[in-house]
C-alpha positions in Angstrom: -51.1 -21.2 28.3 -51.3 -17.8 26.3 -48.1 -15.7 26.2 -47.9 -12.2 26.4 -46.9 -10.3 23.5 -42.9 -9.1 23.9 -43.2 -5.3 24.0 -40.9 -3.2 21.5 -38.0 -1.1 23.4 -34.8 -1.0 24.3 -33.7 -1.4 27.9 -30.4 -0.7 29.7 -29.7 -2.7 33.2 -26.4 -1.5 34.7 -24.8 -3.5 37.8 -21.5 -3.9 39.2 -21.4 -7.7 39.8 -22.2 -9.9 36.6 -23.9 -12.8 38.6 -26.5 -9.9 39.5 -27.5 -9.3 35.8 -27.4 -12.6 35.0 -30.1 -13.5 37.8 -32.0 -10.3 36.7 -32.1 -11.1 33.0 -33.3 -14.9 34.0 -36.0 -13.3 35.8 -36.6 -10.9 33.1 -37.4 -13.9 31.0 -39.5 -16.6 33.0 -41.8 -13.3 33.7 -42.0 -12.9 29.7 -41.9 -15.8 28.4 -41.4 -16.7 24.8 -43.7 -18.8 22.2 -42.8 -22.5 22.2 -40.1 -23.3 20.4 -39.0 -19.7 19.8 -35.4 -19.1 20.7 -33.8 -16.9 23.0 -30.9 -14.9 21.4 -28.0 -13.6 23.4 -25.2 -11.8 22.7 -21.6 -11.9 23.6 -18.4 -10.6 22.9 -15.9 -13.4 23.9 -16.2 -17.1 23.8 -15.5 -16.6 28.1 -19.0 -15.0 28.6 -21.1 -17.3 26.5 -19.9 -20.5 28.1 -20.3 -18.9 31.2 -23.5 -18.0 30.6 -24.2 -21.1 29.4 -23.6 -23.1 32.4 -25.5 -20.0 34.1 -28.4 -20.7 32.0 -28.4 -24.5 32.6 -27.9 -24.0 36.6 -30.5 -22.0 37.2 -33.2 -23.6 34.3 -31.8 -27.5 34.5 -31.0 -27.5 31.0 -29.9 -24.3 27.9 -32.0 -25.4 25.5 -33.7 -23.3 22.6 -30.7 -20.7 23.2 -28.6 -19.6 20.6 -25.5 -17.5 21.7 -23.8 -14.8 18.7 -21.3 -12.1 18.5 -23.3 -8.9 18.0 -21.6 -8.6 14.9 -22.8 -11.7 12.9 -26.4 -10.7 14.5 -26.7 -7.8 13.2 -25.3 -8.5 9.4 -28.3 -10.8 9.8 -30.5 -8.3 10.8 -29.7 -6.1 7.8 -30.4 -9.0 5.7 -33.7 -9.6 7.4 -34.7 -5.4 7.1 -33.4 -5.0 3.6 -33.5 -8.9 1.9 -30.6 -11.1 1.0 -30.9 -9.2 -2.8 -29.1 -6.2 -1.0 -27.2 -7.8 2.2 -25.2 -10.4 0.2 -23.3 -13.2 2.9 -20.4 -12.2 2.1 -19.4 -8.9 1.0 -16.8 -7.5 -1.5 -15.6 -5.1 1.2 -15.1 -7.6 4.2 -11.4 -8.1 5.3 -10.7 -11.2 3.2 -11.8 -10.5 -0.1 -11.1 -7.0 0.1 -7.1 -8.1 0.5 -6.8 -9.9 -2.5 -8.8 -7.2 -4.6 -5.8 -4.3 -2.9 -3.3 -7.2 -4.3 -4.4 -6.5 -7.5 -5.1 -2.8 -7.5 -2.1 -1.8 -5.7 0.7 -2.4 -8.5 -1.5 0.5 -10.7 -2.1 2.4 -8.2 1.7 2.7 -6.8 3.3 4.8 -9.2 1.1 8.0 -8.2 2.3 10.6 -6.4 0.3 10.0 -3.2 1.3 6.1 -2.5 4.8 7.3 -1.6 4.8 6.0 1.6 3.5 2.2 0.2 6.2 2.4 -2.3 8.7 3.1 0.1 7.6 -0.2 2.5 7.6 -2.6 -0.6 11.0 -1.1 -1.6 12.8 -2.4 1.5 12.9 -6.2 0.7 15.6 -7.9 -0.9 14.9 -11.7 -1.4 13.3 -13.1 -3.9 9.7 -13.3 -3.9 9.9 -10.9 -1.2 8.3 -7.8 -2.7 4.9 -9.7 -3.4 4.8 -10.9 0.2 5.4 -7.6 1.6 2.7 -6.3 -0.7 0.6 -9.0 0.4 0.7 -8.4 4.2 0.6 -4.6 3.3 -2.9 -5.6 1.7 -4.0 -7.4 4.8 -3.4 -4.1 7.0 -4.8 -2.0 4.9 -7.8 -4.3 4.2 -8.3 -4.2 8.2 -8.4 -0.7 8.6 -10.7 0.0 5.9 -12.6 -3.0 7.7 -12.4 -0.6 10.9 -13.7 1.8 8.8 -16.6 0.9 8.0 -17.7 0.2 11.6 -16.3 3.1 13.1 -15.6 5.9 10.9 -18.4 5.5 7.8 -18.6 9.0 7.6 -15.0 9.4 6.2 -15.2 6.9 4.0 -18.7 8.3 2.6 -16.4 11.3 2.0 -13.4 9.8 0.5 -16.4 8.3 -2.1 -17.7 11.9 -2.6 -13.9 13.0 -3.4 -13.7 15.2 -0.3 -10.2 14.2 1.1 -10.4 15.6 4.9 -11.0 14.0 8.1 -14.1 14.7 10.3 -13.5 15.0 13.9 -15.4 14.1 17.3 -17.3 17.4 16.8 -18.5 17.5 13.3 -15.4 19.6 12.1 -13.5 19.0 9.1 -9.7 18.6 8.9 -7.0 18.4 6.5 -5.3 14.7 5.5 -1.7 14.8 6.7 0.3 14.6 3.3 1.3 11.3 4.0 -2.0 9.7 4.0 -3.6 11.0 1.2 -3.4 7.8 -0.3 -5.9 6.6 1.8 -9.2 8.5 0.3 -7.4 7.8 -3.1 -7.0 4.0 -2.4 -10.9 4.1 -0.9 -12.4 6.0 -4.7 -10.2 3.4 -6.8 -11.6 0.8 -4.8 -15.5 1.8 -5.3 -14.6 2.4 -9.1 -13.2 -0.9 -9.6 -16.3 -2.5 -8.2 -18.2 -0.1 -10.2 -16.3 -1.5 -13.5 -17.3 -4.7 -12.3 -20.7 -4.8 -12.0 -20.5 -5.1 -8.3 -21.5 -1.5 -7.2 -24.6 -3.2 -6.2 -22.4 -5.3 -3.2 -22.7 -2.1 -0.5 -20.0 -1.9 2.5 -21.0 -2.4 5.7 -21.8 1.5 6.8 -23.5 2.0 3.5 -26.0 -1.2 4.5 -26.0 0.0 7.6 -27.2 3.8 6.7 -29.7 1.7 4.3 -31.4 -0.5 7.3 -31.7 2.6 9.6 -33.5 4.1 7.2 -35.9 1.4 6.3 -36.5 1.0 10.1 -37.2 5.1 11.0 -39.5 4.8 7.6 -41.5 2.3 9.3 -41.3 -0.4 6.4 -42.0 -3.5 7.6 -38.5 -6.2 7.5 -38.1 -8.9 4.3 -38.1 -11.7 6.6 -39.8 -11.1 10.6 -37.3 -10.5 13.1 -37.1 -12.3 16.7 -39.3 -11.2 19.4 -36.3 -10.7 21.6 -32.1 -10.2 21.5 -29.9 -10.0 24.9 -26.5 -8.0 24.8 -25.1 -9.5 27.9 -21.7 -8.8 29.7 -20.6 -5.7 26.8 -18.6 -3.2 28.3 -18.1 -1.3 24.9 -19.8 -1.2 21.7 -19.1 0.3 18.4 -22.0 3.4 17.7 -22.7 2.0 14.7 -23.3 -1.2 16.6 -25.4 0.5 19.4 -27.2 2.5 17.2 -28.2 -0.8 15.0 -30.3 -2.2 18.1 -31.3 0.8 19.2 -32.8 1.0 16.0 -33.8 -2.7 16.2 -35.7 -1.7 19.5 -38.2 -0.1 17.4 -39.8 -3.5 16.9 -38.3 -6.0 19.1 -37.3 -6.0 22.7 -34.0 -5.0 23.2 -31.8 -6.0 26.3 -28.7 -4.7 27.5 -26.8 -5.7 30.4 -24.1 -3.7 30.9 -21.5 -4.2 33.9 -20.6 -0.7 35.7 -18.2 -0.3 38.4 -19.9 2.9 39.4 -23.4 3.8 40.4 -22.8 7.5 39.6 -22.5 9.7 36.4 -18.6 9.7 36.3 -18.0 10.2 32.5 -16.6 14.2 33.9 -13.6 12.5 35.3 -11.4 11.9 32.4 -10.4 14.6 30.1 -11.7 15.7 27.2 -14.8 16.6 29.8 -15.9 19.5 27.7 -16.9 17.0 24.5 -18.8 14.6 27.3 -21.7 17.0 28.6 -24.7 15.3 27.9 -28.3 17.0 28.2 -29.5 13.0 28.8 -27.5 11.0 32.1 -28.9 7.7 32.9 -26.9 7.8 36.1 -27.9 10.6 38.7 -24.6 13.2 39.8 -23.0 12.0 43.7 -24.3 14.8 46.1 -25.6 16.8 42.6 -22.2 17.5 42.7 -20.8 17.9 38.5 -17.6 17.0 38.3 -16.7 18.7 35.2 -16.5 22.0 37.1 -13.7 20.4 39.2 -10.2 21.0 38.2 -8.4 17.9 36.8 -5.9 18.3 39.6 -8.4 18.1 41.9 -10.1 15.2 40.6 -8.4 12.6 42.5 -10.1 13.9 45.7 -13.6 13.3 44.0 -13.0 9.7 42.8 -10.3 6.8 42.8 -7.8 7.3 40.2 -8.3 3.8 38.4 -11.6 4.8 37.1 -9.9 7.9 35.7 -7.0 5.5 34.2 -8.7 2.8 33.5 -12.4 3.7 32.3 -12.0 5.6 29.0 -13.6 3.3 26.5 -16.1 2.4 29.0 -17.2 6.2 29.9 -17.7 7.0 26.3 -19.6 3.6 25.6 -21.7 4.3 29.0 -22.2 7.9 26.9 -23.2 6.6 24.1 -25.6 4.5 25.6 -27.2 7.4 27.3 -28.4 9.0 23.7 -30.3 5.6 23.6 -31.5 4.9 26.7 -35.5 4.4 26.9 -35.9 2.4 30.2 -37.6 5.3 32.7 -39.9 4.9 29.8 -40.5 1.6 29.9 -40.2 1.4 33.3 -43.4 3.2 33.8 -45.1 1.3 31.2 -44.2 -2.3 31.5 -44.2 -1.8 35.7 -40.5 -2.2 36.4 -39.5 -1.8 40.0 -35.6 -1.7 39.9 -33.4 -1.7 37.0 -29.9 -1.0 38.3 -28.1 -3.3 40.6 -25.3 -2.4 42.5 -23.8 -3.8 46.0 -24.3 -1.7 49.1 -21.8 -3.4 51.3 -18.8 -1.3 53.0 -15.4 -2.0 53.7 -13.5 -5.1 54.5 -10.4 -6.4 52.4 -8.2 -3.8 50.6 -9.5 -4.8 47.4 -13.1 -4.8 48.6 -12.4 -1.0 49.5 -11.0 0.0 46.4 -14.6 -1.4 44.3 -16.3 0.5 47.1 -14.6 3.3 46.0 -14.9 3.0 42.6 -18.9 2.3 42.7 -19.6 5.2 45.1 -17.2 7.8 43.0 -15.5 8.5 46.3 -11.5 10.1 46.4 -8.9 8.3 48.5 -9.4 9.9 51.7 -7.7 8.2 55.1 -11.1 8.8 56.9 -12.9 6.6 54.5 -10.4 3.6 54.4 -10.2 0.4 56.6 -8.0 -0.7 58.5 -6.4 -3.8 57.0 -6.5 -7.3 58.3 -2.6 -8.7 59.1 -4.2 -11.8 56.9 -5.2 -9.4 54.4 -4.5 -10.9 51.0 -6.8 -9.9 48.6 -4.3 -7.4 46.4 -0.9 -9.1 46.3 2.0 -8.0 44.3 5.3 -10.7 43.4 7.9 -9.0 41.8 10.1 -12.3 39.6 13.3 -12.5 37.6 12.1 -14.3 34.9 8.6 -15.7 33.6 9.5 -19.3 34.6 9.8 -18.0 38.2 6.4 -16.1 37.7 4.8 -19.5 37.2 6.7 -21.0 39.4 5.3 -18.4 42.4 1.5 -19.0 41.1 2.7 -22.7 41.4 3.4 -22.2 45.3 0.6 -19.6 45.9 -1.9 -21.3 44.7 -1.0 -24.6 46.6 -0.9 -22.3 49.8 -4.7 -21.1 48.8 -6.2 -24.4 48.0 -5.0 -26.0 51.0 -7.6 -23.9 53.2 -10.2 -25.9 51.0 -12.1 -22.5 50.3 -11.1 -22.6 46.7 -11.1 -25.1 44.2 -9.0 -24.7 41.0 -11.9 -23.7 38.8 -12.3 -20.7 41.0 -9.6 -19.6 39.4 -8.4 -17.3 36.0 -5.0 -16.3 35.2 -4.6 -13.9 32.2 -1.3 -12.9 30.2 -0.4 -10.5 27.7 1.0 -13.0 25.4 -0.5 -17.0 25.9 1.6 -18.4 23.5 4.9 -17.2 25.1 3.7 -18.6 28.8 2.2 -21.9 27.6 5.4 -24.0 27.5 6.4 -22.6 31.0 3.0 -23.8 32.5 2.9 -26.7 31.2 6.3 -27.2 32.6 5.4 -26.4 36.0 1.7 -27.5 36.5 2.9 -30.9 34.5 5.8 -31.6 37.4 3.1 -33.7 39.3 1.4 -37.0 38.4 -2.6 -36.3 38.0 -2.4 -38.6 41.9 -0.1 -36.8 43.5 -1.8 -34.3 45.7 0.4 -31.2 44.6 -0.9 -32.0 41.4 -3.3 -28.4 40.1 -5.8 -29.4 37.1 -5.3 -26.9 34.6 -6.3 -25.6 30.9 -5.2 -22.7 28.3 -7.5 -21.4 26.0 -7.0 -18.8 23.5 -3.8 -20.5 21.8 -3.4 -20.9 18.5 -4.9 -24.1 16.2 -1.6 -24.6 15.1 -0.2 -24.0 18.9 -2.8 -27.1 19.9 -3.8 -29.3 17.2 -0.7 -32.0 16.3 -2.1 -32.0 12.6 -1.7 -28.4 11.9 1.7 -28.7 13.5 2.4 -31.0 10.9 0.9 -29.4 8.0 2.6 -25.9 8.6 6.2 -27.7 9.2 5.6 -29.7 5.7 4.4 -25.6 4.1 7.8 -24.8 5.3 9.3 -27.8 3.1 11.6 -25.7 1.1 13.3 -24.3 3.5 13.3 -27.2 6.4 16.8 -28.5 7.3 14.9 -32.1 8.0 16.6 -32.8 11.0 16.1 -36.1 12.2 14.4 -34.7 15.5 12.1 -32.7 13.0 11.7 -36.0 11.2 10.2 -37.6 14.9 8.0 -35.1 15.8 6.3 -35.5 12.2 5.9 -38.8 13.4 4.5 -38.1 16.7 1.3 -37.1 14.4 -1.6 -39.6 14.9 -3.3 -38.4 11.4 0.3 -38.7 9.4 1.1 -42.1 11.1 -2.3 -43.3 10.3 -1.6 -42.6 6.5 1.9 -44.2 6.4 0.5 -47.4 8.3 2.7 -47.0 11.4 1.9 -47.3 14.8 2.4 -45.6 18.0 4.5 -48.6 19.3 6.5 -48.6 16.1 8.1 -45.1 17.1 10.9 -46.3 19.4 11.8 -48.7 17.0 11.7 -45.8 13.8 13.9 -43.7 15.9 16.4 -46.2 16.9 17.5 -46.7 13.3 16.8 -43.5 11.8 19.7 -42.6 14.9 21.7 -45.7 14.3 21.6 -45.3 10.6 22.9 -42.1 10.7 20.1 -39.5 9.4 21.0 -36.2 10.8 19.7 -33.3 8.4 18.9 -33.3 4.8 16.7 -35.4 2.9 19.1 -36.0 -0.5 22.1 -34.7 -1.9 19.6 -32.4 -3.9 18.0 -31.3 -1.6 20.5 -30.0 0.5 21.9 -28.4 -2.7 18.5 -26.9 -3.3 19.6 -24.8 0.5 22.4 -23.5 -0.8 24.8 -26.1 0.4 25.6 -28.4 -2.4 28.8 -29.7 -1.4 27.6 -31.2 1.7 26.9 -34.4 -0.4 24.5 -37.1 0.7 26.6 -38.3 4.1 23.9 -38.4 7.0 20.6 -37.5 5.1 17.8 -39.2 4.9 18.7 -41.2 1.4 22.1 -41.8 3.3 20.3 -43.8 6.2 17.5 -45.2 4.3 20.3 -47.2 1.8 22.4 -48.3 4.5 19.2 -49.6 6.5 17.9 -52.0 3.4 21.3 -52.9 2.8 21.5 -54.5 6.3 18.7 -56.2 5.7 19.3 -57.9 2.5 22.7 -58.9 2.8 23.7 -58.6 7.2 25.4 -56.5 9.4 29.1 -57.0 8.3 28.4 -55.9 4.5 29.1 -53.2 2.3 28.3 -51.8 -1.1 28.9 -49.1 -3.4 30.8 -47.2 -0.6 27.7 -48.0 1.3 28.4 -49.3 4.9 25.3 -51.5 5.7 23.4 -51.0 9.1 22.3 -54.4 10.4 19.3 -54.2 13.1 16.5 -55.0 10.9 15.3 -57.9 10.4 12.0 -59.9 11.0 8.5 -58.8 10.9 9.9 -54.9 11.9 11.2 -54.7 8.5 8.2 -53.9 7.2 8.7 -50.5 8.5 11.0 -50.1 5.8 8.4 -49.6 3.6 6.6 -47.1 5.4 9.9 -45.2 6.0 10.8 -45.3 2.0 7.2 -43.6 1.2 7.1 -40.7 3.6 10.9 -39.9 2.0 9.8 -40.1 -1.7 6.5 -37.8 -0.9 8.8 -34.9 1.4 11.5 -35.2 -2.0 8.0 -34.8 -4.2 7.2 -31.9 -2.0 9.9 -30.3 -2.0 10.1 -29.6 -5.3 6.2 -28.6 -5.8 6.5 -26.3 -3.1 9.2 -24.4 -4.2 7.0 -22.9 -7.3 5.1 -20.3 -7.3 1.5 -21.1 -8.4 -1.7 -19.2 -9.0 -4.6 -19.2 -6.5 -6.5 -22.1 -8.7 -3.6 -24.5 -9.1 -2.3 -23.4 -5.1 -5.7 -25.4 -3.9 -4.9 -28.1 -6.4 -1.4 -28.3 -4.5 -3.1 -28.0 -1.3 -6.0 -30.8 -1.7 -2.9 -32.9 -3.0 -1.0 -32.4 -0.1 -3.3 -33.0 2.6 -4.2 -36.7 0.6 -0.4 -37.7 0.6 0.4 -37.1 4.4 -2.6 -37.5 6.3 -5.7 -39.9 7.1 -8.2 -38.6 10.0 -7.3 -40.6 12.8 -10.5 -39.3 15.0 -13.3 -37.6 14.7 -11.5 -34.4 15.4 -9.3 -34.9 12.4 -12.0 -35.5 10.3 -13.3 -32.3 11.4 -10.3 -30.3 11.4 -9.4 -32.1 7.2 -13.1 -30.8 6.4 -12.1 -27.1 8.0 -9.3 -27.0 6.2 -10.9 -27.3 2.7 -13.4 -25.4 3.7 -11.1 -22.5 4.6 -9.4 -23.4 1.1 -12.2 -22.8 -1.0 -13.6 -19.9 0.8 -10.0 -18.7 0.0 -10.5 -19.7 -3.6 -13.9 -17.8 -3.9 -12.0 -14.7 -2.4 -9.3 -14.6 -5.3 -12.0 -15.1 -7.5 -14.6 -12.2 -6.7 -11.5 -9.9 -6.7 -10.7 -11.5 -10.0 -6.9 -12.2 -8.6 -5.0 -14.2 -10.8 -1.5 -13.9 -10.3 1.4 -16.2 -9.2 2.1 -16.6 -5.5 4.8 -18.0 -3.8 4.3 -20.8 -0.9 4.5 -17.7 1.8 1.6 -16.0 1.2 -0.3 -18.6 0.5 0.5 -20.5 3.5 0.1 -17.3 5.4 -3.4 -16.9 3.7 -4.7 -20.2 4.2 -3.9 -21.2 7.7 -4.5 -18.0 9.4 -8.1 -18.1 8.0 -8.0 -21.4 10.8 -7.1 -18.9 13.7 -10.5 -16.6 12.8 -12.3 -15.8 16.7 -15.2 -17.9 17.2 -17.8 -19.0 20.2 -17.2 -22.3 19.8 -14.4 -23.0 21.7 -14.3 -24.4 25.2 -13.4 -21.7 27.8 -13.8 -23.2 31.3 -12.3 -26.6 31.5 -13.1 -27.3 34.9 -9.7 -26.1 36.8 -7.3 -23.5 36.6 -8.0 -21.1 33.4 -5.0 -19.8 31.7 -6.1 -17.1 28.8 -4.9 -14.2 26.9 -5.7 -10.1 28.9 -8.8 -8.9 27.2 -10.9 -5.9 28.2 -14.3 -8.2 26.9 -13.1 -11.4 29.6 -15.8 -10.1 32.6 -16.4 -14.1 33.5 -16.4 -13.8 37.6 -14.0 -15.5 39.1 -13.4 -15.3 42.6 -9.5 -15.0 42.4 -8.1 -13.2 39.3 -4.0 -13.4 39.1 -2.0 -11.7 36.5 1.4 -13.2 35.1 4.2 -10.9 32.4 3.1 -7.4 33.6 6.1 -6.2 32.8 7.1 -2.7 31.1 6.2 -3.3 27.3 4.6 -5.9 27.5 1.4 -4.6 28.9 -0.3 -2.2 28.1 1.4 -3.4 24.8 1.5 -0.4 21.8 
């Protein structure tokens, strides 16, 4: 069979309901087929959409094979590679996030005594600890490492002027403005940047908007890519998009085929209902006016007449990524050429439930008017409100409310999402509640929540960032179980899961309440404590008892006789761990320099833990990973200087908590998840918990 060849362009499908451009795009494909074994590429912006579409893929095909799912980003950092050759687009550039911190960690100290870096001076001046001032630095290099990261994606044309030593600000409209005083340092901080990689022989390692202006270049020229590009790339389920993004693909479109599907509450042109209307008219609309009726002529009073006020409140970014795209947009084009019937898909139903009438209002750009509402069904349910007195009794009423809903048997609990403004906060409570029921009992609601933390899920990590808090751990005996309670750590100490109750009866009996040693308790600040109830304490009076029996005594040691037999080789096991958190706690206490800080680290991880799965194995190989990717940051920005266990613990594990595709969204019942504007996965009930004043929207 001969396969067409995939025509060049870039194409824009709009639609209201996701499962509508999902079935359009399938279609799209089996009528233009790929070669064999050539991969389709789709792009997503949350790890929600691309299992979703996924499973889509696989329900309507049998199988998602030769697919390959990608954050637009990473795609097109590719693509500049593939334009311009790997000799210009490096992997990993000087000016990304992470390397770019530890390069301000070195510059600022010079750069702090000028005039201009008042403001930075005056943060770092406020801490009073020891070994405080560098980690203030250090997390002021992190924020300032992610804006300049922002930058480059949204504002190159600043930072092209900062380089040129013109220190203003250009606005929507082209026009140039003065720097407040207060951040001059910022174009300042930009030039001594560039001339530091200049110094270093690294001017030829280009920032992200300078690659970028590079590949649109190459592509408007005509010259033909380094490496061959894929026939096809899918931007599925965006509902915004940097410009430099957009214009990247738009630019792409030149040579491949280009596919956005992009949901759109509304069928109309309705960027004229939000201000700033005079910056917004556009000679190009993709979307035709309601009754030819322009809405920027109507007085923002008015306005509320013309079209529901969420799409006002609620559709900023959206309108001016919707705007954007219309610069872009070739599909009457194409549509003409390739033979396209329909492009747009949007609903035509009317009425019905309350919250069916609000969409309809929204998609048809229609004002709240009594003579176009619905009556409402007494059994209406589709908005409901629950005002609680704390966030227990929030989860609590989803408990109940969604045991009501079930028990119609018209929804299942994977029907369901529930989103939060902060996961972490909620995740104890819902596991409190949804946990009250055996997995038999009827009542019982099968549940997950994504978007935590690896260190909020993984018992390892838990384990490792308590032990990188060493120094300053009380090593209470409860502290002391829970390290237990970790499958990898017990594994490397020989103990197993049935030897716990037995650990904990004579770590209890024996008397270990805080502290490891005498010195180490001294090492807090509390030296005349003495050893009485540590960990040294318990351990003596434990072999005691079992050398010489319960009713002995020795060296004003009273003895603690319940071990004996074949448990006491749990002694053993118990001595080891004791010895290596005393080592610890000493090495952790120095400050060290990025080199001998992965020495430390690779140490660490040998003396505590053993993979006790295959998810341990993978998470130990991550973690050295992430450490020498750490390592080879330090050492491009030729950072060298001593750091104290804070900032590198800081560094290191929140390199594990980087956003990724691969982990699992829908588990198969109720979803629990963080609020994002990027989660459009279609679920047929959506509830909402900690909508409270502050929380959400949050500053």
């Amino acid at each position: 069979m001969s396969h067409p060849e995939i025509e060049p362009g870039f194409i824009v499908l709009h639609g209201d309901r996701l499962e509508w451009l999902s079935d359009a795009v399938l279609e799209w494909l089996r009528e233009h087929p790929l070669r064999p074994l050539e991969e389709e590429i789709f792009l997503v912006q949350s790890n929600g959409i691309a299992e979703w579409l996924q499973w889509t893929l696989a329900a309507h095909e049998g199988i998602c094979a030769a697919v390959r799912v990608a954050l637009p980003g990473r795609f097109l950092w590719e693509s500049y590679g593939r334009v311009l050759g790997t000799g210009i687009v490096s992997a990993r550039s000087p000016l990304d996030k992470a390397p770019l911190t530890w390069r301000l960690m070195r510059l600022l100290p010079e750069l702090l005594p000028q005039p201009d870096f008042a403001p930075l001076r005056h943060f770092l001046g406020q801490s009073q600890r020891p070994g405080g001032a560098l980690e203030r630095r250090w997390q002021m290099a992190a924020q300032i490492a992610d804006l300049f990261d922002q930058y480059q994606v949204y504002r190159g044309d600043w930072l092209a002027d900062w380089a040129a030593d013109q220190s203003s600000l250009r606005r929507g409209d082209g026009e140039r403005m003065a720097l407040p005083t207060d951040q001059r340092w910022q174009p300042r901080l930009w030039s001594a940047l560039r001339h530091d990689l200049q110094c270093r022989e690294q001017a030829q390692a280009l920032g992200r908007a300078q690659v970028h202006d590079q590949f649109l270049a190459a592509l408007n020229a005509g010259h033909p890519p380094a490496t061959p590009l894929p026939s096809r790339v899918i931007l599925f389920g965006a509902a915004t998009l940097p410009e430099q993004s957009l214009t990247a693909l738009a630019a792409l479109g030149q040579q491949m085929q280009v596919i956005l599907a992009v949901p759109n509450p509304c069928r109309y042109h309705w960027a004229d209902i939000v201000s700033g209307r005079e910056l917004l008219r556009r000679e190009r609309r993709r979307q035709a006016l309601r009754n030819d009726r322009d809405l920027s002529a109507v007085a923002p009073a008015d306005l509320h007449v013309e079209s529901n006020p969420l799409l006002a409140a609620w559709g900023r970014q959206g309108r001016d990524f919707l705007n954007l795209l219309d610069q872009f947009d070739e599909t009457a084009a194409l549509r003409q050429r390739m033979d396209i019937p329909r492009i747009d898909l949007f609903s035509e139903d009317q009425g019905g439930p309350l919250l069916r009438q609000l969409q309809v209002q929204i998609r048809d750009l229609e004002g709240i008017r009594p003579e176009t509402c619905t009556a409402l069904d007494d059994n209406d349910h589709s908005v409901v409100f629950h005002i609680a007195h704390s966030a227990l009794r929030e989860v609590q009423i989803l408990h109940d409310q969604l045991l009501d809903r079930f028990a119609t048997g018209k929804l299942q609990p994977r029907d369901v999402i529930v989103m939060v403004p902060e996961i972490g906060s909620f995740a104890p409570l819902i596991r409190a509640t949804f946990d009250q029921y055996d997995r038999k009992d009827k009542r019982y609601i099968p549940y997950h929540i994504v978007d935590l933390q690896a260190r909020d899920e993984q018992s390892l990590l838990q384990a490792l960032d308590w032990l990188l808090h060493l120094p300053e751990q009380r090593c209470r005996q409860s502290e002391i179980r829970d390290l237990l309670n970790c499958p990898a750590l017990r594994r490397r100490f020989a103990l197993e899961l049935e030897d716990l109750p037995i650990v904990q009866h004579w770590l209890a009996g024996a008397g270990w309440r805080w502290g490891l040693s005498a010195e180490q308790r001294a090492a807090l600040g509390l030296p005349h404590c003495g050893p009485q109830n540590s960990g040294e304490f318990a351990l003596q009076r434990l072999c005691l008892g079992y050398a010489n029996g319960d009713d002995s005594h020795f060296a004003d040691i009273e003895a603690y006789g319940e071990v004996g037999g074949l448990d006491a080789a749990l002694l053993g096991p118990l001595s080891q761990l004791l010895k290596r958190l005393e080592h610890w706690q000493h090495v952790l206490a120095e400050s060290l320099i990025p080199e001998h800080w992965g020495e430390a680290a690779r140490a660490l991880l040998t003396d505590f833990f053993s993979a006790s799965d295959d998810d341990d194995e993978v998470l130990l190989q991550n973690l050295e990973e992430v450490l020498r990717q750490w390592q080879a940051d330090c050492a491009a920005a030729d950072f060298n200087e001593v750091l104290p266990l804070a900032v590198f613990r800081g560094a290191w594990l929140e390199m594990l908590d980087a956003p990724d595709l691969g982990r699992s969204f829908l588990g198969g019942g109720v979803t629990f998840c963080t609020l994002l504007p990027m989660r459009a996965v279609p679920y047929p009930l959506v509830c909402l918990l900690g909508m409270n004043e502050g929380d959400y929207p949050r500053r």
